[in-house]
DRENROMI-742174 format. One record per residue (C-alpha): residue in one letter; x, y, z. Coordinates in pm, whole numbers. Layout:
REM DRENROMI-742174
+------+--------+--------+--------+
: code :      x :      y :      z :
+------+--------+--------+--------+
:    A :      X :      Y :      Z :
...
+------+--------+--------+--------+
END
This chain:
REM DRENROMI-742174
+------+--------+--------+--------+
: code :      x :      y :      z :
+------+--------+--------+--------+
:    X :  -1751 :    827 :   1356 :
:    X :  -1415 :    925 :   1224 :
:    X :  -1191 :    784 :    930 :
:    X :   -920 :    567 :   1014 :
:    X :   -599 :    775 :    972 :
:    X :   -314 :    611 :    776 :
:    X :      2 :    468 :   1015 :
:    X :    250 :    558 :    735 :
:    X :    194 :    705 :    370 :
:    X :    405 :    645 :     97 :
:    X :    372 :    839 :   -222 :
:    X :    598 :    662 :   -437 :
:    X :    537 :    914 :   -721 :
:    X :    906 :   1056 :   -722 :
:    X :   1088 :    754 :   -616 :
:    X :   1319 :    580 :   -880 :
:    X :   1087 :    263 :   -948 :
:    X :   1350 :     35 :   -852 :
:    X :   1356 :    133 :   -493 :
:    X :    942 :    133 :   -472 :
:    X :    820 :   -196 :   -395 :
:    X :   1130 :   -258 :   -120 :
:    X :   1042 :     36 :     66 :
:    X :    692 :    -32 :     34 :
:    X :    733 :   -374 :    155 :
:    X :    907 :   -259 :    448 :
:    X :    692 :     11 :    556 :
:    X :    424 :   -280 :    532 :
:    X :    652 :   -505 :    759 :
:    X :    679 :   -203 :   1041 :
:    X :    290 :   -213 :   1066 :
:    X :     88 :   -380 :   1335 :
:    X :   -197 :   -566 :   1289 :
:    X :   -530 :   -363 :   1190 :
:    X :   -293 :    -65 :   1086 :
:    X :   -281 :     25 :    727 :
:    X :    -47 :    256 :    498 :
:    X :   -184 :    472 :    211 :
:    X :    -25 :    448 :    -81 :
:    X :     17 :    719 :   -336 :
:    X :    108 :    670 :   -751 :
:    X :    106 :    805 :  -1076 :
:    X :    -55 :    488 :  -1180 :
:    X :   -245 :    164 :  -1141 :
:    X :    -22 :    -13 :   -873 :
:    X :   -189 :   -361 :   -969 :
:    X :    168 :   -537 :  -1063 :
:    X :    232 :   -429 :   -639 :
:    X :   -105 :   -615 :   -541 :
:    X :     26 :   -928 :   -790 :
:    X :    376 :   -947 :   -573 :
:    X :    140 :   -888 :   -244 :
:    X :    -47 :  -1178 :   -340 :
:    X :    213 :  -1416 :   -418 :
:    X :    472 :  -1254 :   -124 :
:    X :    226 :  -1214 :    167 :
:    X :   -140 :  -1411 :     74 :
:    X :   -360 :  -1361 :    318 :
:    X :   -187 :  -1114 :    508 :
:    X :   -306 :   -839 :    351 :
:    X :   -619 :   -621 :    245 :
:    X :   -583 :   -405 :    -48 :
:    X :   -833 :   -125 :   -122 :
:    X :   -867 :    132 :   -334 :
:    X :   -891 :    495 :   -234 :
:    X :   -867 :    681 :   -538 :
:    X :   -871 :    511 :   -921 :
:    X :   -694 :    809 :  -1119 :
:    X :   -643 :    873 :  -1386 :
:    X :   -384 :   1104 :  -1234 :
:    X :   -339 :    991 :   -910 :
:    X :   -384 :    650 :   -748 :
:    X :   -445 :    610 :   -346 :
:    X :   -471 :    264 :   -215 :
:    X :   -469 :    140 :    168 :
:    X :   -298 :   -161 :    242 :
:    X :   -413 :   -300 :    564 :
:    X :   -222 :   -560 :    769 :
:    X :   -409 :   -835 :    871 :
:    X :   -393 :  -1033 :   1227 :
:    X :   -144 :  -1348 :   1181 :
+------+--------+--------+--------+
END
C-alpha cells in the first residue's frame, strides 16, 4: 500500500509571516475533497489550527507529520462538504 502523496506543499518557513496563513488558506481552498496539503514550519503551527477551527469547523482534518523541535510537518486534509 502506498502513502498518500501531498496535492500541494507549503513550507512557510521563509515566507514573511504576514502573508502565511492567506496563502495557506488559499492553497486549502484550491483542494478537492479527500486531498490534503503538507505543511512545513519552523514551529508549532497551533495558532493556524485555532483560525482553522473557528474559519472552516468541520471542514478540515489536521494531523501531525512531524512535531520538531526544528521542523514541523502537518497535513491538512479537506473534508467532503
Amino acid at each position: 500500500m502506498s502513502t498518500p502523496t501531498a496535492k500541494s506543499t507549503v513550507d512557510v518557513r521563509t515566507i514573511e509571516p504576514r502573508f502565511r496563513h492567506p496563502i495557506i488558506f488559499n492553497t486549502f481552498e484550491e483542494l478537492q475533497p479527500g486531498e490534503f496539503l503538507l505543511l512545513v514550519n519552523d514551529h508549532d503551527p497551533a495558532p493556524l489550527r485555532y483560525q482553522f477551527e473557528a474559519e472552516r469547523a468541520n471542514q478540515f482534518a489536521w494531523e501531525y507529520i512531524e512535531q520538531g523541535p526544528e521542523v514541523w510537518q502537518v497535513h491538512i486534509t479537506k473534508k467532503a462538504a
